[in-house]
C-alpha positions as CSV (number, residue, x, y, z in Angstrom):
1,X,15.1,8.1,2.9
2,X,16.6,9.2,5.9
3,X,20.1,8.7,5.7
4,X,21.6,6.8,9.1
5,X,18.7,3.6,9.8
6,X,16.7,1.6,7.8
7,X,13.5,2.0,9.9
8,X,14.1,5.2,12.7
9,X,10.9,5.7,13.0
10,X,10.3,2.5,14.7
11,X,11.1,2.3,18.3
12,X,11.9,-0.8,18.7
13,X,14.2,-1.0,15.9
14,X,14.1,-5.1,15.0
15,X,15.6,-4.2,12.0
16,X,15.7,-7.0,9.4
17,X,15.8,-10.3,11.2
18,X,18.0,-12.7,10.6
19,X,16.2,-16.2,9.4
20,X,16.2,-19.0,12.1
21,X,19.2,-21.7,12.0
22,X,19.1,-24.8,9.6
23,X,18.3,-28.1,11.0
24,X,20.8,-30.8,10.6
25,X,18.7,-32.3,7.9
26,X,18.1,-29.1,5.9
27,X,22.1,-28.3,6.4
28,X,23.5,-29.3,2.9
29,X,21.2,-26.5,1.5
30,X,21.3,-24.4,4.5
31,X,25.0,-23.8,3.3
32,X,24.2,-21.7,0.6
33,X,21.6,-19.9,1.9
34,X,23.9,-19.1,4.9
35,X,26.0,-16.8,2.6
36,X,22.7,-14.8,1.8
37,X,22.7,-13.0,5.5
38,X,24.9,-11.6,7.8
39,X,26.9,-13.7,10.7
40,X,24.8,-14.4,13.7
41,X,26.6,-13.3,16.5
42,X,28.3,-16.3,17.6
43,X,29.9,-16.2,21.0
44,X,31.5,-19.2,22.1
45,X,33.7,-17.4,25.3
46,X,36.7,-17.8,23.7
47,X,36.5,-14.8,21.1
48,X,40.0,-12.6,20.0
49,X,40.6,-9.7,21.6
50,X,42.4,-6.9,20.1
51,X,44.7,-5.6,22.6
52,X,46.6,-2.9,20.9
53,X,45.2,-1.8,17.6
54,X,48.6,-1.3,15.5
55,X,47.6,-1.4,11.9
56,X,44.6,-0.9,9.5
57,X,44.1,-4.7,8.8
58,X,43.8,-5.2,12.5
59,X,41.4,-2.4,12.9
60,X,39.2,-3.7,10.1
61,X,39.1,-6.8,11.5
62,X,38.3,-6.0,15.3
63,X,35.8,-3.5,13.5
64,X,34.1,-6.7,11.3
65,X,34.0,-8.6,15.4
66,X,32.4,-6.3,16.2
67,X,29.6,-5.7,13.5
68,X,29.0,-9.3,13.5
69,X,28.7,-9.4,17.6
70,X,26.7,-6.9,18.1
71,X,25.1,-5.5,14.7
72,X,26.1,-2.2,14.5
73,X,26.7,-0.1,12.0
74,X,30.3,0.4,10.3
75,X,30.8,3.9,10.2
76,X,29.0,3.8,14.1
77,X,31.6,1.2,15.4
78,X,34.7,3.4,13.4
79,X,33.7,6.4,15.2
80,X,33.7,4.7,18.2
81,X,37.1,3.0,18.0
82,X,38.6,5.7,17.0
83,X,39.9,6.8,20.8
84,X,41.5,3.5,21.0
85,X,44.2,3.6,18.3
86,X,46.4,6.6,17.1
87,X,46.8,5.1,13.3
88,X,47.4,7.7,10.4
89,X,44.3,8.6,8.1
90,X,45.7,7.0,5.4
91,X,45.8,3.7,8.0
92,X,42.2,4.3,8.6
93,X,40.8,5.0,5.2
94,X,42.3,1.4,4.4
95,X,40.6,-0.4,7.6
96,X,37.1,1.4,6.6
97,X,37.9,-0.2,2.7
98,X,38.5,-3.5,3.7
99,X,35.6,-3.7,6.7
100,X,33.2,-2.5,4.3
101,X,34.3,-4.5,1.1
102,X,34.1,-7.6,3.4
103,X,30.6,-7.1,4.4
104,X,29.4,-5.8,0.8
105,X,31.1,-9.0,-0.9
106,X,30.9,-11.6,1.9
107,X,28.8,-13.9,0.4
108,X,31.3,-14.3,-2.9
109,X,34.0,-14.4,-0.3
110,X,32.6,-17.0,1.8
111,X,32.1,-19.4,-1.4
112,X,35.8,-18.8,-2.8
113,X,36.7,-19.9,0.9
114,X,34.4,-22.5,0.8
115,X,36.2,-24.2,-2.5
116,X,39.1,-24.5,-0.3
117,X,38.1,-25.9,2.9
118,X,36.6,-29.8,3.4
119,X,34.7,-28.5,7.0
120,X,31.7,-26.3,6.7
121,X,31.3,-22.7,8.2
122,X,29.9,-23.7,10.8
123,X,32.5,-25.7,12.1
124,X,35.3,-23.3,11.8
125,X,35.9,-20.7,15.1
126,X,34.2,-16.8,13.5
127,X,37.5,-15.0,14.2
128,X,38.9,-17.6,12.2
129,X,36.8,-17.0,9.3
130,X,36.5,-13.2,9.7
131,X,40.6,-13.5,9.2
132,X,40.1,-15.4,6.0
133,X,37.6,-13.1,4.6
134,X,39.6,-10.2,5.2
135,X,42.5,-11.8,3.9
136,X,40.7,-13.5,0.7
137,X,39.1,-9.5,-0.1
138,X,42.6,-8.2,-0.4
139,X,43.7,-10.9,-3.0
140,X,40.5,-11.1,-4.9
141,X,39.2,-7.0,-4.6
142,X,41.5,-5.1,-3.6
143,X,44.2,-6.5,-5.7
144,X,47.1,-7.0,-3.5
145,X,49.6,-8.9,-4.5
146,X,49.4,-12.4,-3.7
147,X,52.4,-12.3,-1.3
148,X,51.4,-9.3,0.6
149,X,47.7,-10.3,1.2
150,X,48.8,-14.0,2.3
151,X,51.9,-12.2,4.8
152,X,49.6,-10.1,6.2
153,X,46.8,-11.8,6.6
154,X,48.9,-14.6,8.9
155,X,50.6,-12.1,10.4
156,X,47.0,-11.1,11.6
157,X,46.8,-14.2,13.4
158,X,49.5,-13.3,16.0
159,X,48.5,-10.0,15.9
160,X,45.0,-11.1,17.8
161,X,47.1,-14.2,19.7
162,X,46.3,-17.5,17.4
163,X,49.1,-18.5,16.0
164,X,47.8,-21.9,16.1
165,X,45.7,-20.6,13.1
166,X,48.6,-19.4,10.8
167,X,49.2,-22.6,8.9
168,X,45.5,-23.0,7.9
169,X,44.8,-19.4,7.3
170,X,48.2,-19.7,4.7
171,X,47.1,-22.7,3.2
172,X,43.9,-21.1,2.6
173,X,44.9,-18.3,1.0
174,X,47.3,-19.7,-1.2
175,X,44.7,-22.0,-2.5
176,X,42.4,-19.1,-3.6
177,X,45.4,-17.3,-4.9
178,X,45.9,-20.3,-6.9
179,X,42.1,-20.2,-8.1
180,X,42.8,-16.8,-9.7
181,X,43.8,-16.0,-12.8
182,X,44.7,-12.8,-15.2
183,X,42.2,-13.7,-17.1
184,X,38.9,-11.3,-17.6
185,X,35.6,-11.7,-19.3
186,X,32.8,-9.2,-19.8
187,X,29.8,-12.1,-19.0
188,X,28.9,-14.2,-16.2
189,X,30.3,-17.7,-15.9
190,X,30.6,-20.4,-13.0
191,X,34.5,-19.6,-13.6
192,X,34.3,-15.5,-13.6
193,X,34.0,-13.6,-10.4
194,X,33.0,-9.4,-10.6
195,X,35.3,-7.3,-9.4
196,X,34.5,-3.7,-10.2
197,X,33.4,-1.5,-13.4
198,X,31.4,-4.3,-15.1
199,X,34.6,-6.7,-15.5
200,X,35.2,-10.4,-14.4
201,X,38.2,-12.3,-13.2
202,X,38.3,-15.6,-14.1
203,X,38.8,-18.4,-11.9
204,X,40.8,-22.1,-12.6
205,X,37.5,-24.0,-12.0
206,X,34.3,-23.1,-11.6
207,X,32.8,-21.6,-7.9
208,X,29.6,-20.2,-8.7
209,X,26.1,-22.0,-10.0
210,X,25.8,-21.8,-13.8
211,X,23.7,-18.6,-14.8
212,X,22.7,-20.3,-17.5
213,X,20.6,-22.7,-15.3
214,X,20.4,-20.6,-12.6
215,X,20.8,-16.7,-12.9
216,X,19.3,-15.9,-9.4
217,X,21.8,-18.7,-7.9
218,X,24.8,-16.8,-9.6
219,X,23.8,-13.0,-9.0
220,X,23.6,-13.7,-5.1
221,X,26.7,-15.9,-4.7
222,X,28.7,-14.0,-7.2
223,X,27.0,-10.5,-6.3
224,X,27.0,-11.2,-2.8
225,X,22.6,-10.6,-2.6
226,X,20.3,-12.3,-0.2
227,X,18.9,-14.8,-2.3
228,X,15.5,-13.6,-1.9
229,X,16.7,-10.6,-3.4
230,X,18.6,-11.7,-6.2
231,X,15.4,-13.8,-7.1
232,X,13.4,-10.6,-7.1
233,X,16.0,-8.5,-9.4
234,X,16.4,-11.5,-12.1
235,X,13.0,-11.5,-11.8
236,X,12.2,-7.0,-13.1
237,X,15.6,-6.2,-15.1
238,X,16.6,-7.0,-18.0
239,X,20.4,-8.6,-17.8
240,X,22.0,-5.1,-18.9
241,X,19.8,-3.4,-16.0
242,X,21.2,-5.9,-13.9
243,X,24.2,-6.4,-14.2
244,X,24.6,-2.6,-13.7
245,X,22.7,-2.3,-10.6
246,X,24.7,-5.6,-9.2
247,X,28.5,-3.8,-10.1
248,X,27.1,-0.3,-8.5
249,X,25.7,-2.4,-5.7
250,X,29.2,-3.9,-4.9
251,X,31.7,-1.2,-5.8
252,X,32.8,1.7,-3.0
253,X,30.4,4.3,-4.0
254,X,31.1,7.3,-5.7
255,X,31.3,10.5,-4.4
256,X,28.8,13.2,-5.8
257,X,28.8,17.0,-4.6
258,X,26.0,19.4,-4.9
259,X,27.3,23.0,-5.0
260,X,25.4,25.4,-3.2
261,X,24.4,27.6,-5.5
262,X,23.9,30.4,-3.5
263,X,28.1,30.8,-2.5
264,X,29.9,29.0,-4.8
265,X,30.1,28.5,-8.7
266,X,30.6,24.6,-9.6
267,X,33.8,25.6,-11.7
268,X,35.8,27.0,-8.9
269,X,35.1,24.4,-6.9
270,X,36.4,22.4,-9.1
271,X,39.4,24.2,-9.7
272,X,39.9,24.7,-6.0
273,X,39.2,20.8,-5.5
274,X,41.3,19.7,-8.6
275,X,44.5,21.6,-6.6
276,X,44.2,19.6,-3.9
277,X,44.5,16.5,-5.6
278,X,41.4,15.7,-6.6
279,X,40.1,14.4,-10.0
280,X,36.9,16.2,-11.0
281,X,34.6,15.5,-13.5
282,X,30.7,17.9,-14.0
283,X,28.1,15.8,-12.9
284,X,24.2,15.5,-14.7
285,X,23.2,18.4,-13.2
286,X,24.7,21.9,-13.4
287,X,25.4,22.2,-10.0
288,X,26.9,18.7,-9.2
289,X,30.4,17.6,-9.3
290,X,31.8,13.9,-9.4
291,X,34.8,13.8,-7.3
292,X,37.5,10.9,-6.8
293,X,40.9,10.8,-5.4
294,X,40.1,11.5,-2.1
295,X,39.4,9.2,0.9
296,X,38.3,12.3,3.5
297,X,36.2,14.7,1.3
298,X,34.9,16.7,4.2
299,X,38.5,17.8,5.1
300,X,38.4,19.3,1.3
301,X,38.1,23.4,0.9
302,X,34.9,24.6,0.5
303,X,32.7,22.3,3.0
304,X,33.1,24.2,6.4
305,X,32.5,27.5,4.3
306,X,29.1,26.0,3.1
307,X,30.0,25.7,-0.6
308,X,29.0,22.7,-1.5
309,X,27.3,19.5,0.3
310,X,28.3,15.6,-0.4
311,X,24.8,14.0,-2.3
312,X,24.4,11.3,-4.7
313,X,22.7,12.7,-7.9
314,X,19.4,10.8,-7.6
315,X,18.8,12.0,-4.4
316,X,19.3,15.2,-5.6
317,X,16.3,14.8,-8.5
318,X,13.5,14.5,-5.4
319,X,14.1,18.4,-4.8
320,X,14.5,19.2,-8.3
321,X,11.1,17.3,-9.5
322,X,8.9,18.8,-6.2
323,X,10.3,22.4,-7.9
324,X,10.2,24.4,-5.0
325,X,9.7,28.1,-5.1
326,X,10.2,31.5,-3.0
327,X,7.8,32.2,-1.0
328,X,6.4,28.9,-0.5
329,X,5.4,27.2,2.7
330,X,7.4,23.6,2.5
331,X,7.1,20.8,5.0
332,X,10.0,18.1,4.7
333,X,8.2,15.3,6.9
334,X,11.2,12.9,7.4
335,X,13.9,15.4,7.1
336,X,17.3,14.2,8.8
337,X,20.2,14.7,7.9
338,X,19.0,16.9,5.9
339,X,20.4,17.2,2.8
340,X,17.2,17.1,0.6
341,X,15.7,20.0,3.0
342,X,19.3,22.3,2.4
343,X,19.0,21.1,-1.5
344,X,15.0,22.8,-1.5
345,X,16.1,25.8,0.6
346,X,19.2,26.5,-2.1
347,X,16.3,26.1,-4.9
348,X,14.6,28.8,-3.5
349,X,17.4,31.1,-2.8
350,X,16.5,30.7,0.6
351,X,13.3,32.6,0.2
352,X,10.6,30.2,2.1
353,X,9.3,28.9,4.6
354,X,10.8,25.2,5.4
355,X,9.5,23.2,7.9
356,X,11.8,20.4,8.6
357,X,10.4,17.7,11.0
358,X,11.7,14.5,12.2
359,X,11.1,12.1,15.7
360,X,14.0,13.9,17.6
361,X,15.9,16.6,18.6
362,X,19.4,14.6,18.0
363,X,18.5,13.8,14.4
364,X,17.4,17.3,14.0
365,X,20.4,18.7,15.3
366,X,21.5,17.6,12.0
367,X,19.3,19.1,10.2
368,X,20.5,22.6,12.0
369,X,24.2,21.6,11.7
370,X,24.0,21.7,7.8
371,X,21.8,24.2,7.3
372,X,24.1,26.3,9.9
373,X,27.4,25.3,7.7
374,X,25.3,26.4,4.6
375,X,24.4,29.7,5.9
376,X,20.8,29.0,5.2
377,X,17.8,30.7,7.2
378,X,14.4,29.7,5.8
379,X,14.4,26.3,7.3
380,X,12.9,25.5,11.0
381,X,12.7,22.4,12.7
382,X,9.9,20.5,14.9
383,X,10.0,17.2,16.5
384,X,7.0,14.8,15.8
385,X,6.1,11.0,16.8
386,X,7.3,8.2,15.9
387,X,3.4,7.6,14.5
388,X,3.1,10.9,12.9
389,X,1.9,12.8,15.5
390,X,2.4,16.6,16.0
391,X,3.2,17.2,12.0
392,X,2.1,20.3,11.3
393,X,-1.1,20.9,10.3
394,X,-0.1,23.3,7.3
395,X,-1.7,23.6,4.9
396,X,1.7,23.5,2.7
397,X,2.3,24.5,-0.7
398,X,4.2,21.7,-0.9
399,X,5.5,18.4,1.0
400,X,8.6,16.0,0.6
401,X,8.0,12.9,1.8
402,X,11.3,10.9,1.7
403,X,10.3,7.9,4.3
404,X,12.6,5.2,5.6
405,X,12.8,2.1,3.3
406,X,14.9,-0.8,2.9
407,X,17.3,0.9,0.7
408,X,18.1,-1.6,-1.8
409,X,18.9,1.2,-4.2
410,X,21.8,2.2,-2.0
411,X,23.7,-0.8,-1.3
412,X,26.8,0.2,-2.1
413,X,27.0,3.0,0.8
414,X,24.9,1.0,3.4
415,X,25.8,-2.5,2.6
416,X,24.8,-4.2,6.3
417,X,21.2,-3.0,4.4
418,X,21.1,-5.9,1.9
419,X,21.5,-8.4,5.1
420,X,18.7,-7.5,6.5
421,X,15.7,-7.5,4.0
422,X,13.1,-9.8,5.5
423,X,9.7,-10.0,3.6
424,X,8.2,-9.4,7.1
425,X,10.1,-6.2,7.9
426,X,9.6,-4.8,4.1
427,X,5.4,-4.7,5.2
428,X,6.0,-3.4,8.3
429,X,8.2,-0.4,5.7
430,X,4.8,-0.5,3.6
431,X,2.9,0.3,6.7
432,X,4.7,3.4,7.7
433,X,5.6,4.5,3.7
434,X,2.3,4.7,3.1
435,X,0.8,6.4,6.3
436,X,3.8,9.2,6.5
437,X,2.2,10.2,2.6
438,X,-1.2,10.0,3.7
439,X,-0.6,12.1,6.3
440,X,1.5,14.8,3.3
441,X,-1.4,14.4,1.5
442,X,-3.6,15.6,4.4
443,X,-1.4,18.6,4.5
444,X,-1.3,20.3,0.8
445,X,-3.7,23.1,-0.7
446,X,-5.4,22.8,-3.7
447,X,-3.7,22.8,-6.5
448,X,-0.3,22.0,-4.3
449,X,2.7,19.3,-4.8
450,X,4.1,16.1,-3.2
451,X,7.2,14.1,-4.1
452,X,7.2,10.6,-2.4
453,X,10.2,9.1,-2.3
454,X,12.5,6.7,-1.5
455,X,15.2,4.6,-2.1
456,X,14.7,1.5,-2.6
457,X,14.3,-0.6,-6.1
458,X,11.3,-2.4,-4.9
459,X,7.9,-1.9,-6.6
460,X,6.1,-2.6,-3.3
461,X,7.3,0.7,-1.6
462,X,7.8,2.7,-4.5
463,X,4.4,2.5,-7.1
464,X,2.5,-0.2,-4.8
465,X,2.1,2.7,-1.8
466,X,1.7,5.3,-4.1
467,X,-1.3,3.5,-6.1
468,X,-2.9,2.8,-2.4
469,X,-2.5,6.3,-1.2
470,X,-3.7,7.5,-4.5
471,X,-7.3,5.2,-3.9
472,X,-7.9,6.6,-0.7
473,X,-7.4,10.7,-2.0
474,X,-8.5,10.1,-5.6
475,X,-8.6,14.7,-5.7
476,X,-4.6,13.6,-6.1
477,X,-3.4,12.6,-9.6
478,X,0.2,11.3,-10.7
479,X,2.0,13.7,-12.5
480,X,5.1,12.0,-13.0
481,X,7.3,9.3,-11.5
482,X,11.1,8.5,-12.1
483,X,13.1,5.3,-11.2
484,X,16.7,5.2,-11.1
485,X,18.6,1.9,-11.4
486,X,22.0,2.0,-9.4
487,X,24.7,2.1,-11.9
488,X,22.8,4.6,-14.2
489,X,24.6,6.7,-13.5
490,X,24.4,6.9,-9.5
491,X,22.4,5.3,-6.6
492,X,19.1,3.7,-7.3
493,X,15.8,5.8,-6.0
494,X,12.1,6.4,-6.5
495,X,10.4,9.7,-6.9
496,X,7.0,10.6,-7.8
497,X,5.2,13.7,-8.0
498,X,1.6,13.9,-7.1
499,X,-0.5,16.9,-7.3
500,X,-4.1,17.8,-5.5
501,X,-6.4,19.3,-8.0
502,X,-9.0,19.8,-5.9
C-alpha cells in the first residue's frame, strides 16, 4: 500500500465520504452512530483562533481544528504548523501524541463525555468539544494525573479566548475523573474501558453497550471503530484475534527497523541505538530491530548513513515472500515511498534491475530520496497514469503489486483511515486493486512471480481480487498467501504469491 493516501491513484481524491446528517426523527440513534465518523467540518463564523501557539496542548488542539475543518492529514497539518511556533521537540512530540490519540480514540472519548453532559453533541460549539476531548484523553490515556489534565485543559480555554467555557469544561472533566477508577480487568464490560497492552480500566458505572448482548456495539464505542467496521471484525475473528487487532489498532504504533543489510550488521545498530537511549529488542526477522524510547527515530545514528530504514515487520514479509534475486528484472508498480522497492534491492545485494513506477514525479522523488540515503543503484524510476497507463511493458521476472487500499490493517499509524471507510469507496478500491494486478500479471514471463498485496484486513481486497484476477489468467496459480492480524505481532497485511506456469 502506498504509504501517504488511501486512494492516490485517484484524481479526484473523494476519499471516504462521510455519511449524510440524521434527521431530527432518526437523532436519538443518530447519536451513536455519530461517534463512528469523523467531525464534519462545522463552521459556524465564530470558530477559535490560535494566536500564539505557546504550548503542546495548544498546538494539538489548533492541529485537531484543523483536521476536522478541513480534512487533512495529521502529520500534513504538523509539518505545516511547524513555521508558526518555536516549541521544543519534546513540546511537539507531546502535541503529535495527544492530536493523534484523540482522533484514534474519539469515539470512546466522545461517549465518556457524553455520560457527563445532559445536551447532545450537536448542540455544544466544536472548539468546545475538541477542548474536552483533548482534555478527557489526557485523564483516561495518557494517564495524567487528574489535577494536571483538568488545569490544563481550562487553562486551554483562555489560551484560545473562551473563558466563558472554563466552568463547564472543569465540571466536565471532573465528572469523568470521577467515572474512573484503579481498577483493571483483562475482559470487556459495559464498566471497563481499553487503554493499552490488552488491559481495561474500569469505570464507576457502566458507558458502553453490554458485549454480551452486543459485541459489535461495544468494540466500536469502546474501540473507537466505525460501526460498520466493528460489525465486520466481530463478524471474521475469533474474540482473541480481536481483541488483539482492536488494542494494536488503538495504541501509538510501534516502531520496527529494517537494517540494510548491505552497510550495517543489526547488532551494532543496536548497540549504537541502545547508547543513545534507546531500548532495543531483535525483531522476527534477522535483520529487523524493535525500537522504543525515542519520539524522533530519524534524528537516530545510522539513518542518514543508509544503515537501516523505519518498516513495520509485515510490510517487510511482501519482499521476502516475492524472493527476489540478482540479476532479475523487477517492476514495483505502486512503488512510493518506497520502502518495499529499497527492502527488494537490499535482497538482491543490489544486483538487478528495479523498476519503480508510480503516478508522479513528487511521489517518486521519494522513491529516489531513499534509495539515494541507502546508497542503492539498481533501482530506476518511471511515472505512469493514474489508469495504468505507460507501465512498462516488461516482460519482468517478477512484479510487486502493493495497491492503495483502505488500510484497516494499519490503523494505528493512519488513524483518520478508519473514519473514512465507506462501502461505496471500498468498490471503487476493488476496482483499481484488481486492475493494477491484472495489468502485473500482463507483465511476468513464464514461469515468473507476483506478490499482491496490501494492507487492509478485508477479504474483499485481499482473497476476493485475487480469486477474480486468478479467473481471468487461469496460466496463474496461488502458491501461497499470508494474513497478518494487527497485534500479531505488528500491523495487519495481505500478501500472496502467484506464479505463471505457462
Amino acid at each position: 500500500m502506498t504509504a501517504e493516501r488511501n486512494n492516490p491513484w485517484d484524481s479526484s481524491r473523494p476519499k471516504f465520504r462521510r455519511p449524510p446528517a440524521a434527521s431530527s426523527a432518526n437523532r436519538i440513534s443518530a447519536n451513536r452512530s455519530s461517534r463512528s465518523s469523523k467531525p464534519t467540518a462545522n463552521n459556524t463564523g465564530d470558530e477559535a483562533v490560535v494566536r500564539d501557539i505557546t504550548t503542546g496542548r495548544l498546538l494539538a488542539w489548533h492541529v485537531l481544528q484543523q483536521h476536522d475543518m478541513t480534512d487533512r492529514f495529521l502529520q500534513d497539518l504538523f509539518a505545516a504548523t511547524d513555521s508558526l511556533h518555536s516549541l521544543s521537540s519534546q513540546e511537539r512530540a507531546a502535541a503529535v501524541d495527544i492530536a493523534a490519540g484523540v482522533v484514534r480514540r474519539r469515539r470512546t472519548i466522545d461517549a465518556l463525555i457524553q455520560a457527563q453532559v445532559t445536551r447532545e453533541k450537536h448542540q455544544i460549539e466544536p472548539d468546545l468539544w475538541r477542548v474536552l476531548q483533548l482534555g478527557v484523553f489526557q485523564l483516561v490515556f495518557a494517564r495524567t494525573p487528574d489535577h494536571a489534565a483538568v488545569d490544563t485543559t481550562v487553562e486551554l480555554c483562555r489560551a484560545i479566548d473562551r473563558e466563558r467555557w472554563t466552568k463547564f469544561t472543569n465540571g466536565v472533566l471532573r465528572g469523568v475523573g470521577r467515572l474512573l477508577t484503579d481498577q483493571t480487568c483483562a475482559s470487556p464490560s459495559p464498566c471497563a474501558v481499553p487503554v493499552s497492552g490488552g488491559e481495561f480500566r474500569l469505570l464507576n458505572s457502566p458507558v458502553f453497550p453490554d458485549p454480551a448482548i452486543d459485541m459489535a456495539g461495544y468494540i466500536a464505542d469502546a474501540f473507537s471503530l466505525p460501526t460498520l467496521l466493528a460489525a465486520r471484525w466481530v463478524s471474521r475473528f475469533s474474540e482473541k484475534e480481536l481483541l488483539a487487532a482492536c488494542f494494536h489498532s488503538c495504541d501509538p504504533p510501534q516502531i520496527t527497523l529494517r537494517v540494510n543489510r548491505l552497510r550495517a550488521v543489526p547488532q551494532e545498530v543496536a548497540i549504537r541505538l541502545t547508547e543513545k537511549g534507546c531500548v532495543v529488542r531483535p525483531g522476527v526477522y534477522r535483520q529487523s530491530l524493535v525500537v522504543s524510547g525515542t519520539s524522533r527515530i530519524e534524528r537516530l545514528p545510522g539513518f542518514d548513513t543508509g544503515d537501516w530504514s523505519i518498516q513495520d515487520e509485515a510490510a517487510m514479509a511482501a519482499a521476502v515472500l516475492l524472493a527476489p534475486r540478482p540479476g532479475e528484472r523487477i517492476l514495483d508498480i505502486c512503488a512510493a515511498p518506497g520502502g518495499k522497492t529499497c527492502h527488494l534491492a537490499e535482497l538482491t545485494d543490489d544486483r538487478a534491475h528495479i523498476v519503480a513506477c508510480d503516478i508522479s514525479d513528487s511521489r517518486l522523488q521519494r522513491v529516489k530520496e531513499n534509495a539515494e540515503r541507502l546508497q542503492l543503484q539498481s533501482i530506476s524510476t518511471q511515472v505512469i497514469g493514474r489508469q495504468g497507463e505507460d507501465v512498462p511493458a516488461g516482460p519482468f521476472d517478477a512484479v510487486l503489486a502493493d495497491v492503495p487500499c483502505s488500510n484497516t490493517g494499519v490503523l494505528s499509524r493512519r488513524p483518520e483511515a478508519k473514519w473514512r471507510f465507506q462501502p461505496a469507496e471500498l468498490q471503487n478500491l476493488i476496482v483499481m486493486q484488481t486492475r493494477l494486478l491484472l495489468q502485473a500479471c500482463e507483465r511476468v514471463s513464464v514461469g515468473g512471480r507476483i506478490v499482491y498485496s496490501t494492507c487492509s484486513l478485508e477479504p474483499e481486497e485481499n482473497r476476493g481480487v485475487v480469486d477474480a484476477v486468478l479467473r481471468a489468467f487461469p496460466k496463474f496459480q496461488l502458491k501461497k498467501e499470508q494474513l497478518f492480524l494487527p497485534g500479531q505481532p505488528s500491523d495487519g497485511a495481505y500478501q500472496a504469491l502467484l506464479i505463471r506456469e505457462s
